[in-house]
C-alpha positions as CSV (number, residue, x, y, z in Angstrom):
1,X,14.0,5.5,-12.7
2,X,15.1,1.7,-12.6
3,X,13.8,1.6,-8.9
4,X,10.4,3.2,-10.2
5,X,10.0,0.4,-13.3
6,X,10.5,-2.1,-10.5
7,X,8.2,-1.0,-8.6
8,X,6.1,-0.7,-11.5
9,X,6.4,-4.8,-12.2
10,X,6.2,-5.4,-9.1
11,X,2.8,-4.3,-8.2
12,X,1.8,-6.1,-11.4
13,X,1.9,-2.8,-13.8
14,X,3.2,-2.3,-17.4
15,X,5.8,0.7,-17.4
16,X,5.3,1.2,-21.0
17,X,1.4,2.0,-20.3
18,X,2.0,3.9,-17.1
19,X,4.7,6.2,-18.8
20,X,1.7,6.8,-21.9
21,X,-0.5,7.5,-19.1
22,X,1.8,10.1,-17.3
23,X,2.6,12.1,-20.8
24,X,-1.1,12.0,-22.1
25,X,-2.0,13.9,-18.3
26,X,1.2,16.1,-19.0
27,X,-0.4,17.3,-22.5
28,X,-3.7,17.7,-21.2
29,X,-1.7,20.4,-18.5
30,X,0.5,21.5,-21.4
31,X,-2.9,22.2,-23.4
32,X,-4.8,24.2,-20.3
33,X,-1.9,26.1,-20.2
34,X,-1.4,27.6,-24.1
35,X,-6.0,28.0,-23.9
36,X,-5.3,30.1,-21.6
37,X,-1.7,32.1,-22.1
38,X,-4.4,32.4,-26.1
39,X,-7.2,33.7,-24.3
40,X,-6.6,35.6,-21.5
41,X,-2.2,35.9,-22.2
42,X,0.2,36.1,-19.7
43,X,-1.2,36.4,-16.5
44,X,-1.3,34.9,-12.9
45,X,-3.9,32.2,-13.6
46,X,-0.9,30.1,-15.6
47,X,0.0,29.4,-12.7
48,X,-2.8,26.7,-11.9
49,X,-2.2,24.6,-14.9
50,X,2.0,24.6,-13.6
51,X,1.2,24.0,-10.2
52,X,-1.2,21.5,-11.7
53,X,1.8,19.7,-13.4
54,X,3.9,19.7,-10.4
55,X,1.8,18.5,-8.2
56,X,0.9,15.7,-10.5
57,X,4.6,14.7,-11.2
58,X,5.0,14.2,-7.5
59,X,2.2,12.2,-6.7
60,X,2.7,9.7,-10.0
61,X,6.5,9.6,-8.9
62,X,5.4,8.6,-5.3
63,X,2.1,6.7,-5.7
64,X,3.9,3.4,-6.7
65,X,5.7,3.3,-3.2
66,X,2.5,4.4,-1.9
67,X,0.6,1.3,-3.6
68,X,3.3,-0.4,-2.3
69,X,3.3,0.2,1.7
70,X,-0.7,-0.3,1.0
71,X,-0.1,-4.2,-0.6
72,X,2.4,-5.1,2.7
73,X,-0.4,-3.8,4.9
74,X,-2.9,-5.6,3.3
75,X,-1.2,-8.6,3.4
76,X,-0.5,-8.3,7.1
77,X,-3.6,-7.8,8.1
78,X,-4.8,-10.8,6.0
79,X,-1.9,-12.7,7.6
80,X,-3.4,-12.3,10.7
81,X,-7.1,-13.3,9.5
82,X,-5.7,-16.3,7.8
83,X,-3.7,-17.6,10.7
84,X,-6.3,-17.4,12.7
85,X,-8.0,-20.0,10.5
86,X,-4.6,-22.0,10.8
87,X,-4.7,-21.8,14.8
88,X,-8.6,-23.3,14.6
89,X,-7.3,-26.4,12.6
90,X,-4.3,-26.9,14.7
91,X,-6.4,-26.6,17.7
92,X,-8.4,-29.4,16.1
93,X,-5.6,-31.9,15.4
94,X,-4.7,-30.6,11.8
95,X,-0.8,-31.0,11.1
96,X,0.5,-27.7,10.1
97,X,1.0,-29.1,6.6
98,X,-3.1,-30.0,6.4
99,X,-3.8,-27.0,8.1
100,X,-1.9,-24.7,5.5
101,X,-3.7,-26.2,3.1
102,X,-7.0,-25.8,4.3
103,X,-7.0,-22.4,4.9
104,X,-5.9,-21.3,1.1
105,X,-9.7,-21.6,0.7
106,X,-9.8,-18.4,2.9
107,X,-7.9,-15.7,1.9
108,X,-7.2,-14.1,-1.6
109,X,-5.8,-15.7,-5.0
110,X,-1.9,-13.6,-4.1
111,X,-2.1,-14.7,-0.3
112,X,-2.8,-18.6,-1.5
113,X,-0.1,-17.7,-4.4
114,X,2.1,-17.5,-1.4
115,X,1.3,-20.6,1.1
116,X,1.3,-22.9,-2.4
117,X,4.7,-21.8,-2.7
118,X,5.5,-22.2,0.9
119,X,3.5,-25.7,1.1
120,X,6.0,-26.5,-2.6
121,X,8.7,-25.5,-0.3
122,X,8.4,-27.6,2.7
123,X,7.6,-30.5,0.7
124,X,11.7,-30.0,-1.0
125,X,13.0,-28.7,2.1
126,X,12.2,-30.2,5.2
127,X,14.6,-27.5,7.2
128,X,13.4,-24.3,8.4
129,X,13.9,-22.4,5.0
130,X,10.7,-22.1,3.5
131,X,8.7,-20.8,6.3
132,X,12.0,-17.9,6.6
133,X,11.5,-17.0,2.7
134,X,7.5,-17.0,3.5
135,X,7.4,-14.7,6.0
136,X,10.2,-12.5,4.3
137,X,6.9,-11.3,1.8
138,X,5.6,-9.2,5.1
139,X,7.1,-5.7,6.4
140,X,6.3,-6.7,10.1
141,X,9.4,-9.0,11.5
142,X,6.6,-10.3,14.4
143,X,5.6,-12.6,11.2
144,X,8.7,-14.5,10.9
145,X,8.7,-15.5,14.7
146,X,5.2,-17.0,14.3
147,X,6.8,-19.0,11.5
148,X,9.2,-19.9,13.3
149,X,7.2,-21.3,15.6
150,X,5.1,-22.7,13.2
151,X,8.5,-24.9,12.1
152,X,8.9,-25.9,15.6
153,X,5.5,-27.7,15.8
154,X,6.6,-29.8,12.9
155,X,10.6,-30.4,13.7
156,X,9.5,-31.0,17.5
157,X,6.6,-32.2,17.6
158,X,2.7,-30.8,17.6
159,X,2.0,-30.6,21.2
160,X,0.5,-28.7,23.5
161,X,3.6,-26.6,24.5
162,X,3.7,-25.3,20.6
163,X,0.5,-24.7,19.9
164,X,0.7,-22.4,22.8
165,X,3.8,-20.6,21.7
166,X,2.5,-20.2,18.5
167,X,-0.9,-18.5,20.1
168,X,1.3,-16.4,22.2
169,X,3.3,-14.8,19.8
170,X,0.5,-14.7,16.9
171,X,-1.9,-13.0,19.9
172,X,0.6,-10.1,19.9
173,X,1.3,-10.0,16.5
174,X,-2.7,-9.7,16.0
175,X,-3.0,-7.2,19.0
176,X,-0.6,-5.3,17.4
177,X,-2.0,-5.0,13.7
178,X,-5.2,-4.3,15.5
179,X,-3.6,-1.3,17.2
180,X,-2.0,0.1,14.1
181,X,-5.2,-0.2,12.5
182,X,-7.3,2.1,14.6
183,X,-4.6,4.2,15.2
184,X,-4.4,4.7,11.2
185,X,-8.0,5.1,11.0
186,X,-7.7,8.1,14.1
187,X,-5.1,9.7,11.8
188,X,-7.5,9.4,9.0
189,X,-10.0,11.6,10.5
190,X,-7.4,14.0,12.1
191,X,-6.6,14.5,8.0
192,X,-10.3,15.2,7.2
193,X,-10.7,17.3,9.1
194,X,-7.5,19.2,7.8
195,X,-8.9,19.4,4.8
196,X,-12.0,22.2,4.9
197,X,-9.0,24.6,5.7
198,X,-6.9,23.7,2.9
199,X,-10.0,24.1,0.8
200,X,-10.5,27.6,2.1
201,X,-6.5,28.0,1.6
202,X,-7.0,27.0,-2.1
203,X,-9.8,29.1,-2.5
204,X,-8.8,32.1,-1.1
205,X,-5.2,31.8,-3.4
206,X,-7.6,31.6,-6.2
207,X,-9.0,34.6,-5.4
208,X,-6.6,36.5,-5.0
209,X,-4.8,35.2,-8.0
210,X,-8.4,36.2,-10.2
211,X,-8.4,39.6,-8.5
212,X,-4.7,40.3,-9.5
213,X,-5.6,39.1,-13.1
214,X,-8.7,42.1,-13.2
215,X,-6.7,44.4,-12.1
216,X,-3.5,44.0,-14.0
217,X,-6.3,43.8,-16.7
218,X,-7.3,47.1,-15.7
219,X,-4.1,48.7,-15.6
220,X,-3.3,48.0,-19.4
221,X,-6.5,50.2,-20.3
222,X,-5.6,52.5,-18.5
């Protein structure tokens, strides 16, 4: 539970509303469930409204490590968008101090959050340091070796030799997102098109759920 509030504040969410979100969907279950146990009494069709309730449990239990995984890849692939930006200006003659700063004017308010810090860093630590902590915000460890080399150009100088390193090893760090992209979007579709037979699965359980209910219906008549 502590892990799940954590989560919760982390992604910039208010546990307290959250939780009064999760109980008001729990009563609305709750609720289907005595209309119909009222109307139509015990039969197989309670089983909707619990199924219902289980399967919403899980994916309010789950989602926040889900929103999670979504904000790390997100902020890789805007890594990689950003930093191309950065390469431009040191390509240019920008020091990597100037060319951090020009390039919080393209990307989003959390991403420049983050290089403000890193730029409020490296101006109180001239060591290595600040560009580690930066690039400890992203899942992929291919980000803390462009830092890396991003230190190097400023503790050994801008030249030539660094700025290709640091295209090297950003070119297969952006290969590589690019890759995991269109793979992601191939497994995307592969799920679609899952998901006309687990329509027909849920339909057909319904039916034969409603069918039980007539005729167990029938049988007390008789």
């Amino acid at each position: 539970m502590k892990k799940m509030f954590s989560l919760m504040k982390e992604l910039g969410l208010k546990p307290r509303n959250e939780l009064l979100f999760y109980f008001a969907c729990v009563m609305v279950f709750v609720g289907l469930g005595m209309a119909m146990f009222l109307f139509r009494g015990a039969s197989f069709l309670l089983l909707f409204p619990v199924l219902g309730l289980v399967g919403f449990t899980f994916y309010f239990v789950t989602r926040y490590g889900a929103m999670k995984k979504k904000r790390l890849e997100e902020l890789g692939r805007e890594f990689v968008n950003v930093f191309t930006f950065f390469g431009i200006f040191i390509t240019d003659g920008f020091t990597v101090y100037n060319a951090l700063e020009a390039v919080t004017e393209y990307c989003s308010e959390e991403f420049a959050k983050r290089l403000r810090i890193l730029l409020q860093g490296i101006d109180e630590d001239k060591s290595v340091s600040p560009y580690v902590r930066f690039a400890e915000g992203f899942e992929d460890i291919s980000v803390k070796e462009v830092m890396l080399s991003v230190y190097q150009m400023v503790d050994e100088g801008e030249g030539g030799v660094y700025i290709r390193q640091f295209q090297k090893l950003f070119g297969r760090l952006s290969d590589t997102r690019h890759a995991l992209d269109s793979a992601k979007r191939l497994s995307r579709l592969d799920t679609l098109s899952f998901l006309p037979l687990a329509g027909s699965g849920i339909a057909m359980l319904a039916l034969t759920l409603s069918i039980m209910d007539i005729m167990g219906g029938m049988m007390d008549v008789l």
